[in-house]
C-alpha positions in Angstrom: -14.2 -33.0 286.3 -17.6 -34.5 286.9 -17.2 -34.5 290.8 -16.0 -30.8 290.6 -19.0 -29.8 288.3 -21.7 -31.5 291.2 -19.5 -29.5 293.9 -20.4 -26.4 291.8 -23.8 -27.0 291.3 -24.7 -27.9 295.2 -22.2 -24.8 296.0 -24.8 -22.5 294.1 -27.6 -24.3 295.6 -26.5 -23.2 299.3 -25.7 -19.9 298.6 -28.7 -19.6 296.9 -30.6 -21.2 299.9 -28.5 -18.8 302.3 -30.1 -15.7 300.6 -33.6 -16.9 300.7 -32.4 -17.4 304.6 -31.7 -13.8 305.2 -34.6 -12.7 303.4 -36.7 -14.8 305.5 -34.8 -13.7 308.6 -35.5 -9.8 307.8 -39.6 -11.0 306.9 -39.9 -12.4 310.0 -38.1 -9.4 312.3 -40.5 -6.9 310.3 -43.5 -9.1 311.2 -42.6 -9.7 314.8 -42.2 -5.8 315.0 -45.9 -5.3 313.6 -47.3 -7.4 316.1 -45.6 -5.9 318.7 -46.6 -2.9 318.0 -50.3 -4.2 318.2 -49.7 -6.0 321.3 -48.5 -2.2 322.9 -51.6 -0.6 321.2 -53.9 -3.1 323.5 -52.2 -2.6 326.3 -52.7 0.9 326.4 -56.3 0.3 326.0 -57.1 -2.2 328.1 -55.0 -0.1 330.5 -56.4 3.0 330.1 -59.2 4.1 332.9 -61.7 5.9 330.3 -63.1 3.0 327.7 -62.4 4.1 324.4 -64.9 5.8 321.9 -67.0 3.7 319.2 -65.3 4.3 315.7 -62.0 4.5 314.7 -59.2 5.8 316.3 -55.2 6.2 314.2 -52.1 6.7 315.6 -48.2 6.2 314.9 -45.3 4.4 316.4 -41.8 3.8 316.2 -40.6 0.6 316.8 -37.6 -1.1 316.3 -36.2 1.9 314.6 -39.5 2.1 311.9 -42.4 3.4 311.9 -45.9 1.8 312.1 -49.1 3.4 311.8 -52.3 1.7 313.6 -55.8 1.7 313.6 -58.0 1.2 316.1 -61.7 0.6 315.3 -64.0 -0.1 318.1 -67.3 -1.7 318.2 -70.5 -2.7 320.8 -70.8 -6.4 321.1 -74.6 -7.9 322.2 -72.9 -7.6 325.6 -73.7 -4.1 327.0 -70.5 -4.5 329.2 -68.1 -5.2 326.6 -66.5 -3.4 323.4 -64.4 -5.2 320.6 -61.1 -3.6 319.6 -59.8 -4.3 316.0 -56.2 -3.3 316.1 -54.6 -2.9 312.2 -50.7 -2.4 312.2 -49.5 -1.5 309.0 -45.5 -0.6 308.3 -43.7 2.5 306.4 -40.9 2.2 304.5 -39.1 -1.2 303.8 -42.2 -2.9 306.4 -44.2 -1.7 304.3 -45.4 -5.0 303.4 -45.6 -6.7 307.2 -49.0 -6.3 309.0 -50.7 -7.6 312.0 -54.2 -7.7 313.0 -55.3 -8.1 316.4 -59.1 -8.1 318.2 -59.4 -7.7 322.2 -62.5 -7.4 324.0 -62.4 -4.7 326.9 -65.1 -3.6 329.5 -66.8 -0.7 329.0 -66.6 0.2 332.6 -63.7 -1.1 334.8 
């Protein structure tokens, strides 16, 4: 009886530890999505021929079947020749909750 009652007790443990698993997995998959997101955001900047305006800019995306909305806020630097890029992911939804943030410097002039 005793043996069987410690078998019970670490049987509820795992399962227990197997759903904290899954909810970490699902966590993580949203977060990895966000920062994509971001990453494709400042590639199409720094990509982009014309050097984007100072101020912010918002847009939406669809990513891994969700949607995202960024923001984009741009700012001079001492550096004449440069801008910094402060990309905000934020997800809709069940992401709600997962965001990435993510600064680039571009040239003004390329």
């Amino acid at each position: 009886m005793v043996a069987l009652a410690i078998f019970s007790l670490a049987a509820l443990a795992m399962v227990r530890l197997q759903g904290y698993s899954v909810r970490s997995t699902s966590n993580l998959s949203d977060s990895s999505m966000a920062w994509q997101v971001a990453r494709n955001v400042a590639v199409e900047i720094l990509s982009n021929p014309t050097p984007p305006t100072l101020g912010e800019t918002r847009g939406d995306a669809l990513n891994g079947g969700q949607n995202w909305q960024w923001t984009a806020t741009t700012r001079s630097t001492d550096d004449s020749r440069l801008v910094t890029v402060d990309i905000d992911v934020v997800g809709t939804g069940n992401a709600a909750q997962r965001k990435a943030r993510l600064t680039i410097a571009r040239p003004v002039e390329q």
